[in-house]
C-alpha positions as CSV (number, residue, x, y, z in Angstrom):
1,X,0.0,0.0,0.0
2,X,1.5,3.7,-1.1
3,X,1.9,6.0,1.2
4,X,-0.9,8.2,0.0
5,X,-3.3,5.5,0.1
6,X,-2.7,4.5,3.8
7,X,-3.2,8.3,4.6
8,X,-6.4,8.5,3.0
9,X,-7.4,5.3,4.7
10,X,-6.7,6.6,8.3
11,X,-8.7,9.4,7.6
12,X,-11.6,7.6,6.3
13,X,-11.7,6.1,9.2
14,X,-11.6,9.2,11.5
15,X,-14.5,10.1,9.4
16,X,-16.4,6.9,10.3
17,X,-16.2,7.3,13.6
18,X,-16.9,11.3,13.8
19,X,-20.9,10.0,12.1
20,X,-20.9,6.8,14.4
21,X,-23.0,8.3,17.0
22,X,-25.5,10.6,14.7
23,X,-26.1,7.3,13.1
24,X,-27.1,5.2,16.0
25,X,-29.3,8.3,17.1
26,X,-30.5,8.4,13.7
27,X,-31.1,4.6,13.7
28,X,-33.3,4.3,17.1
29,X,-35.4,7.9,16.0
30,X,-36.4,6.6,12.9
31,X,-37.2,3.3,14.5
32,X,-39.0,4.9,17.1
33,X,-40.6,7.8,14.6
34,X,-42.1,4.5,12.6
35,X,-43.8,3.2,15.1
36,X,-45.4,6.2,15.9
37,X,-46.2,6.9,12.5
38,X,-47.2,3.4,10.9
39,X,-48.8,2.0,14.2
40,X,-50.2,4.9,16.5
41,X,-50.5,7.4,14.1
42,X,-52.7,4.9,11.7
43,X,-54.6,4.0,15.4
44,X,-55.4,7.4,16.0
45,X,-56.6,8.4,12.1
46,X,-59.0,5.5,12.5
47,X,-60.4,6.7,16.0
48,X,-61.0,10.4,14.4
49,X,-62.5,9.1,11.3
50,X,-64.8,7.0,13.3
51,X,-65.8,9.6,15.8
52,X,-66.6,11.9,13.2
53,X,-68.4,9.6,11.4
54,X,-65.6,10.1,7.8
55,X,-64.3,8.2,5.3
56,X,-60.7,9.0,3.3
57,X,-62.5,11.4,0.7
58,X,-63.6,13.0,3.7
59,X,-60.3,13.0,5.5
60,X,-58.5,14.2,2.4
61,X,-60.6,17.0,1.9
62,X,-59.1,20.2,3.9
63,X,-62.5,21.6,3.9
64,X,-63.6,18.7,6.3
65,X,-60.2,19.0,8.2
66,X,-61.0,23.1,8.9
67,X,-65.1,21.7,9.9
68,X,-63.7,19.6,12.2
69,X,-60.9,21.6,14.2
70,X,-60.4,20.7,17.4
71,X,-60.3,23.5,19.8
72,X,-62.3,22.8,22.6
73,X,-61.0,20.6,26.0
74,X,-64.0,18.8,26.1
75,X,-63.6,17.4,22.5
76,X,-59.9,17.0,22.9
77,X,-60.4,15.2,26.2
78,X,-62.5,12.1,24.4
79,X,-59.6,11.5,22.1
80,X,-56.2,12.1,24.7
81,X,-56.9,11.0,28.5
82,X,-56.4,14.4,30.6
83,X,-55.8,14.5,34.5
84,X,-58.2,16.7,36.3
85,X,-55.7,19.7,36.5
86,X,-54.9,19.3,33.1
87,X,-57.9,19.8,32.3
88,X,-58.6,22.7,34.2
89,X,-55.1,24.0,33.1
90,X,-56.7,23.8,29.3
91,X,-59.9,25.9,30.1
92,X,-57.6,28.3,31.7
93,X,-55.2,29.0,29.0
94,X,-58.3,28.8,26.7
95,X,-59.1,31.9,28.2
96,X,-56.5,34.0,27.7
97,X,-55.3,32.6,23.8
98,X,-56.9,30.2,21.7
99,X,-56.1,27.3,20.4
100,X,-56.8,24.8,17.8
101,X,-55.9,21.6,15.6
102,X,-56.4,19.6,12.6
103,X,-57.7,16.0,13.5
104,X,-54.5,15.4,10.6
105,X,-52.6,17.4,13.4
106,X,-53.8,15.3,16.6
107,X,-53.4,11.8,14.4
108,X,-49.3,12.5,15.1
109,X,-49.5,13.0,18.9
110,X,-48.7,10.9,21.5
111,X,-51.4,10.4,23.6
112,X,-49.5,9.4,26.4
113,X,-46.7,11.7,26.9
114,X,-48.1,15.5,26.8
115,X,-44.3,16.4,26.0
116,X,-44.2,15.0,23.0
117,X,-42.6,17.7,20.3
118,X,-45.8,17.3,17.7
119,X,-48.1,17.8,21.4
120,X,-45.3,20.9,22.5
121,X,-46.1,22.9,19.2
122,X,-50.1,22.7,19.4
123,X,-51.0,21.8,22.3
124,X,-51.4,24.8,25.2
125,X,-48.9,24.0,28.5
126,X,-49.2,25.8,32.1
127,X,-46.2,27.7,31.6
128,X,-48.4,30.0,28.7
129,X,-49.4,31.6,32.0
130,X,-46.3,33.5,32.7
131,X,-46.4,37.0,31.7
132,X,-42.7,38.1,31.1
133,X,-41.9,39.3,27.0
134,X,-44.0,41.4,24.7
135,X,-47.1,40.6,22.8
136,X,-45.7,42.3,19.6
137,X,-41.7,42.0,20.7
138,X,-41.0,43.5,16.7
139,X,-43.3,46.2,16.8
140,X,-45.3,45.6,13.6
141,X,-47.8,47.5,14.9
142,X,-45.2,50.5,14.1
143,X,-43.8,49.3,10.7
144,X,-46.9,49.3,8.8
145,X,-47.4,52.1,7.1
146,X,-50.4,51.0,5.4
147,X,-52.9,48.6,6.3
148,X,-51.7,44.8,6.2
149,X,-48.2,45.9,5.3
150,X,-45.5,45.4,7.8
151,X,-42.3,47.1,6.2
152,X,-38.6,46.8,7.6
153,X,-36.8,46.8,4.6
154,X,-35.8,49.0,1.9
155,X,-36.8,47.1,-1.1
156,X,-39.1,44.2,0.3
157,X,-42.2,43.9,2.7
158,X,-45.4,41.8,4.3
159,X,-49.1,41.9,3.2
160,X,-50.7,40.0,6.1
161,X,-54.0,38.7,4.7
162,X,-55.8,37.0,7.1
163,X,-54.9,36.3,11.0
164,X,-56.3,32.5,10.3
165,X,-54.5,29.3,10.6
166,X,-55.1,25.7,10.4
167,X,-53.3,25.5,13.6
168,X,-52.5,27.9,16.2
169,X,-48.9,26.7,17.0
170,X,-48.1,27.8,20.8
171,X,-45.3,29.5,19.7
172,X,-46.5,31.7,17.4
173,X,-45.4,35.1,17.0
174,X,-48.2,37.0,16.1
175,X,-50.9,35.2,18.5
176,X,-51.7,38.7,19.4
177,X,-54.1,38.6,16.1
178,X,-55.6,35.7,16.3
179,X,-59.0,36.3,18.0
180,X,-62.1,34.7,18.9
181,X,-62.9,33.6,15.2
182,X,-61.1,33.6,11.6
183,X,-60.5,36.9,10.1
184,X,-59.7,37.8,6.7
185,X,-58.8,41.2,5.6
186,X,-61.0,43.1,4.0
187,X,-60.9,44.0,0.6
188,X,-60.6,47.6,1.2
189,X,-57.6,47.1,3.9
190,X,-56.3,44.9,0.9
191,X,-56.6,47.3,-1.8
192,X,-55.1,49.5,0.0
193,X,-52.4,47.6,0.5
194,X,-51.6,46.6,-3.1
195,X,-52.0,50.6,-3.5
196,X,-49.4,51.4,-1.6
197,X,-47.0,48.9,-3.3
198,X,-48.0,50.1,-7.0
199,X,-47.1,53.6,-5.4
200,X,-43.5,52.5,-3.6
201,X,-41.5,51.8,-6.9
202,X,-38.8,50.6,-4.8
203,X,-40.8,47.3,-3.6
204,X,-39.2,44.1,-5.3
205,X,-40.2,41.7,-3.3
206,X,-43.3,40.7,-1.6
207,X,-44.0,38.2,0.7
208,X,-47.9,37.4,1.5
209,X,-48.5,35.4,4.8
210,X,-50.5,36.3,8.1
211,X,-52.2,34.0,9.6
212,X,-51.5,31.5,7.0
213,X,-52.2,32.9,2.9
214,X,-53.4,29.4,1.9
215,X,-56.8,29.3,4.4
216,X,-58.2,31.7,1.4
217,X,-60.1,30.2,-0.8
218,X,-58.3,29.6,-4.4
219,X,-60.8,32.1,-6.1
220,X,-59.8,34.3,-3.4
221,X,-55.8,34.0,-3.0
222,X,-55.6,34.3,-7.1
223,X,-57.0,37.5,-6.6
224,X,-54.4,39.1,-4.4
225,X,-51.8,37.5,-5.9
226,X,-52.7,38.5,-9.8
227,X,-52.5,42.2,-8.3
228,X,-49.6,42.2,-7.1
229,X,-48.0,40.4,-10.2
230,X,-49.3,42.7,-12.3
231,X,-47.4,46.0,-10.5
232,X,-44.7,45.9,-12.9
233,X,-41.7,47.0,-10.2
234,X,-42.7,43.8,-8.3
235,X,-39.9,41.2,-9.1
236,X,-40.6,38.3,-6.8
237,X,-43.5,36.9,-5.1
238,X,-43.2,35.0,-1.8
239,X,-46.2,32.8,0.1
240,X,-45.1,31.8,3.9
241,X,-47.7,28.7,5.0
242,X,-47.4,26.5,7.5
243,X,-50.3,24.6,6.5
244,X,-48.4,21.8,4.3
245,X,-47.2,20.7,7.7
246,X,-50.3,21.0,9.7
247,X,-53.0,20.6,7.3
248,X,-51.3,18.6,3.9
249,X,-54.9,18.5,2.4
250,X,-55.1,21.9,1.3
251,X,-52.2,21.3,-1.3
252,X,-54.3,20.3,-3.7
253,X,-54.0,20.0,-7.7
254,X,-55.9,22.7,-8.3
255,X,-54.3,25.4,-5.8
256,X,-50.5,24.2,-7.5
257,X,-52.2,24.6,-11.1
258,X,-53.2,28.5,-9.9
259,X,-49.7,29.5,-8.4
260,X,-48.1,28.3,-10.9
261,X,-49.4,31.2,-13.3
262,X,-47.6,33.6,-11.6
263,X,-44.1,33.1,-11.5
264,X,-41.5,34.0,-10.1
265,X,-43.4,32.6,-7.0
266,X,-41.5,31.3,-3.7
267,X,-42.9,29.6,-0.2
268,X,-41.1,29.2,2.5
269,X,-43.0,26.3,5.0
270,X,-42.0,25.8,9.0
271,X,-41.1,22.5,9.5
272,X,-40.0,22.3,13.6
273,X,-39.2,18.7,13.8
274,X,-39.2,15.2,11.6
275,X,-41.9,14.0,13.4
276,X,-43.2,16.4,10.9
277,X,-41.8,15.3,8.0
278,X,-45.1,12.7,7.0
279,X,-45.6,10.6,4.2
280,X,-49.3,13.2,3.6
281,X,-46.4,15.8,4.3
282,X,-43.9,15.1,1.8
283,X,-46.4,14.5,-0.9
284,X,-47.4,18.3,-0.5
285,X,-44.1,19.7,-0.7
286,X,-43.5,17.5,-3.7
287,X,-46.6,18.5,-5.3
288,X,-46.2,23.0,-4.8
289,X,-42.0,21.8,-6.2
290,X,-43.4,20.3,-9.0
291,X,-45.5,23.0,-9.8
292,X,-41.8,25.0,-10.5
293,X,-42.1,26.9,-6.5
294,X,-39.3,26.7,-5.0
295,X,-39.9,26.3,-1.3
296,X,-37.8,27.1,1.5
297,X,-37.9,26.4,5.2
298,X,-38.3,28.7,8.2
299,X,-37.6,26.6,11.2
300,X,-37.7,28.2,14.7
301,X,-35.7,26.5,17.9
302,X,-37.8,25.5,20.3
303,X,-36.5,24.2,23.6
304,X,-37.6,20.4,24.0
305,X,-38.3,20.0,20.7
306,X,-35.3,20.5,18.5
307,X,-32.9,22.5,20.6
308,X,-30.9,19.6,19.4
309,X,-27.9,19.1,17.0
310,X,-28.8,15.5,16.0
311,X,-32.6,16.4,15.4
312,X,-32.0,19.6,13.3
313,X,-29.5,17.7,11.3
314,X,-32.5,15.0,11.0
315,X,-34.8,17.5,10.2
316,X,-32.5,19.0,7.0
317,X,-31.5,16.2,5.7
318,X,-35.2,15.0,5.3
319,X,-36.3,18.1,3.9
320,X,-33.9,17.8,1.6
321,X,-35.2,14.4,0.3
322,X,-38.7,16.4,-0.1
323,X,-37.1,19.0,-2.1
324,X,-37.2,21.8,0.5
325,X,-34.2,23.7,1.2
326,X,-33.5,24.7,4.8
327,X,-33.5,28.7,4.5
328,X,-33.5,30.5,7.7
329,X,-33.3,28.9,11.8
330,X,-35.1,31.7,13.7
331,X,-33.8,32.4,17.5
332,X,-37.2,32.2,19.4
333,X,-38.4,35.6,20.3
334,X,-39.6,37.1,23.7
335,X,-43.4,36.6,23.0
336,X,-45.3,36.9,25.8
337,X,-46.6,33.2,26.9
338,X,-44.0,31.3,24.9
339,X,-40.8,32.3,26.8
340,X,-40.9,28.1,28.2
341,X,-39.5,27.9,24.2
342,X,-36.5,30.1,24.3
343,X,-33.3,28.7,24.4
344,X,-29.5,30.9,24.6
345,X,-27.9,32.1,21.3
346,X,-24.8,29.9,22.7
347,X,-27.4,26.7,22.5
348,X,-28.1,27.7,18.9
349,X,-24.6,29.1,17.8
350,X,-23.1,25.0,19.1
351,X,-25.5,23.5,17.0
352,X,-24.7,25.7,13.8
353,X,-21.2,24.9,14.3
354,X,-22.0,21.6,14.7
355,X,-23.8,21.1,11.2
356,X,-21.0,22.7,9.2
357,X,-18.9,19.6,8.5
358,X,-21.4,16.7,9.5
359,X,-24.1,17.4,6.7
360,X,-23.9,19.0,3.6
361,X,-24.1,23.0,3.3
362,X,-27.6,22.2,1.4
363,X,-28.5,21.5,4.9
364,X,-27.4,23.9,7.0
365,X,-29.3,27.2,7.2
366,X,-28.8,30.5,8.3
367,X,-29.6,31.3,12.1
368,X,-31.2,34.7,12.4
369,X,-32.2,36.8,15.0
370,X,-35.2,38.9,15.1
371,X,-33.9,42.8,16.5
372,X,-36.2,43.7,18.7
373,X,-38.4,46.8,17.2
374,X,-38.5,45.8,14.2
375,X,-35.2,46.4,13.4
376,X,-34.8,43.7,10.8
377,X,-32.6,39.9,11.1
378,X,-29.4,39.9,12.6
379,X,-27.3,36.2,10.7
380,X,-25.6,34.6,13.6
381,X,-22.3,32.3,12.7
382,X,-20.0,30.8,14.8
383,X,-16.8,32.9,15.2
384,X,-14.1,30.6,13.4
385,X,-11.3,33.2,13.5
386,X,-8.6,33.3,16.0
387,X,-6.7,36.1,15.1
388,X,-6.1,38.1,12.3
389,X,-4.2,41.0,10.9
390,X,-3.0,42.4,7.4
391,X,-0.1,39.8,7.1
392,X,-2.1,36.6,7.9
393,X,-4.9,35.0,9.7
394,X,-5.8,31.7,12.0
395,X,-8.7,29.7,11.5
396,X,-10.4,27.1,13.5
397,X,-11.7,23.8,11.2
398,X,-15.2,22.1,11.6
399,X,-12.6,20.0,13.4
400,X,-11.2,22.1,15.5
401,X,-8.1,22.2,14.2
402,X,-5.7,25.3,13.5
403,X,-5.5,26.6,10.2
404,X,-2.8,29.8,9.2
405,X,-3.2,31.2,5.9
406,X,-0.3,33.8,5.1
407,X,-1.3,36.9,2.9
């Protein structure tokens, strides 16, 4: 054996065992992701199919997925056993921010262990109750200068067209706007919106979202979105949904066959965790990809459900397989009732550093932090210089090792 062979060897075999414990993680999650999927999750469609008295046309229609929200303790109670306190805990929080899911939703919970990630992200906890953090911690309510826009950029803004969602995920942002029942904007508060783009020449880029865009009815959503196209400044057009995760239904032929007119047209999703990444879920993403829409992903770190390096590297690596591209990691921000979410920008910086070198850069995202006041996204990177000056500079490797590069 040459001598450049037996290097390569040895260093093959670093390699191999730098990945052997993300695959053995990887090997049980998957195992144990299956068998929630194929066994419970199966279990639980039945149950909610039976109880409702529907058949797969029915459960395949979104329509009937919307009817038959759950949002009420009582209902949610016959399907997931609750303790007394939980219970009470439930009509409490229901009080003071509302909540709701998909029956498609519940089908991925565990109904045994309430801190389960799929259970985290829709289902309300005790610790909503604490009152520390800001309803509106980036001030849109003071970057909109015109109604439905929220503006912190130059060349690019926000139409938010409706503060309705499939699901209200309990870390949402903007739960501030989502009241007793479904809004949508009206069409005055829209026109006006679209106005004040045709008169802002500078505006490039728009992105429509909420609420989620794609609770609007085709007819409806075409509308808005043939407007815009049709200011002539207006370069890209961007849809941010989190419904192919929590409702899959509502990707239908039909919506993909509409978007599709009206290219250059994005969508950025939120996938938070593989748990996520269903077969009904997949088949969505596929379906708006092969309609030429590019689709990135916005996920958000959430303590206890992927404040994890093994889990996000999970969760990229699958959404590449679906054709999504991981776009952005969002630090959780101080929103008032989901501060039990927030983790340190240390957490999240170790976990970026950690992707850079174990998965592809197709996989790893940019992490971004939201400046308070609307102030715009600050990128976040791990700091891989030592020392630096005008006649060289010292690196740090994925690995940790030294590099010097003389200028």
């Amino acid at each position: 054996m040459d001598e450049k062979r037996r290097i390569s060897l040895e260093r093959a075999s670093k390699l191999n065992e730098e990945i052997e414990d993300f695959l053995a993680f990887k090997d049980e999650f998957l195992r144990k992701t299956s068998e929630i999927r194929d066994v419970l999750s199966s279990k639980h469609k039945e149950e909610l199919m039976d109880y409702f008295g529907a058949d797969e046309n029915d459960w395949n229609d979104w329509h009937w997925q919307l009817h038959n929200r759950i949002s009420s303790v009582s209902l949610l109670s016959k399907f997931i056993k609750l303790s007394d306190e939980q219970y009470k805990m439930f009509e409490e929080i229901s009080k003071k921010y509302r909540w709701a899911t998909t029956p498609y939703y519940l089908s991925l919970m565990d109904y045994e262990d309430m801190s389960y990630p799929i259970n985290m992200m829709a289902l309300p906890t005790a610790a909503e109750n604490d009152t520390s953090g800001e309803l509106d911690p980036m001030s849109e309510e003071y970057t909109n200068p015109a109604p439905c826009i929220t503006r912190r950029y130059p060349n690019r803004l926000i139409i938010n067209v409706t503060s309705s969602c499939a699901m209200f995920c309990r870390h949402c942002q903007r739960r501030r706007r989502i009241g007793e029942s479904d809004r949508i904007e009206s069409e005055e508060n829209i026109e006006a919106a679209i106005e004040y783009i045709r008169n802002t020449r500078e505006i490039r880029d728009v992105l429509i979202t909420g609420g989620d865009p794609l609770m609007l009815p085709d007819e409806m959503l075409e509308k808005i979105i043939s407007r815009v196209r049709q200011i002539p400044h207006v370069e890209i057009i961007r849809i941010g949904s989190r419904l192919p995760v929590t409702m899959p239904q509502r990707i239908t032929k039909e919506l993909c066959d509409m978007l599709k007119k009206y290219h250059p047209l994005f969508m950025n999703v939120q996938f938070n965790h593989p748990g996520e990444l269903t077969k009904d879920a997949v088949a969505a993403c596929e379906r708006i990809v092969d309609a030429g829409i590019p689709m990135g992903n916005q996920m958000v770190f959430l303590k206890g459900i992927n404040n994890d390096k093994y889990i996000v590297q999970l969760l990229n690596e699958g959404l590449l397989k679906a054709r999504v591209r991981p776009y952005y990691i969002f630090h959780p921000k101080q929103v008032m009732g989901t501060r039990h979410f927030e983790i340190t920008v240390e957490e999240g910086l170790k976990i970026m550093k950690y992707l850079r070198g174990h998965t592809s850069g197709l996989a790893i995202p940019q992490y971004i932090l939201n400046a308070p006041g609307g102030l715009g996204k600050i990128p976040l990177l791990p700091n891989y210089i030592i020392e630096s000056d005008e006649e060289h500079i010292v690196l740090h490797t994925w690995e940790d090792r030294e590099v010097e590069i003389i200028y």
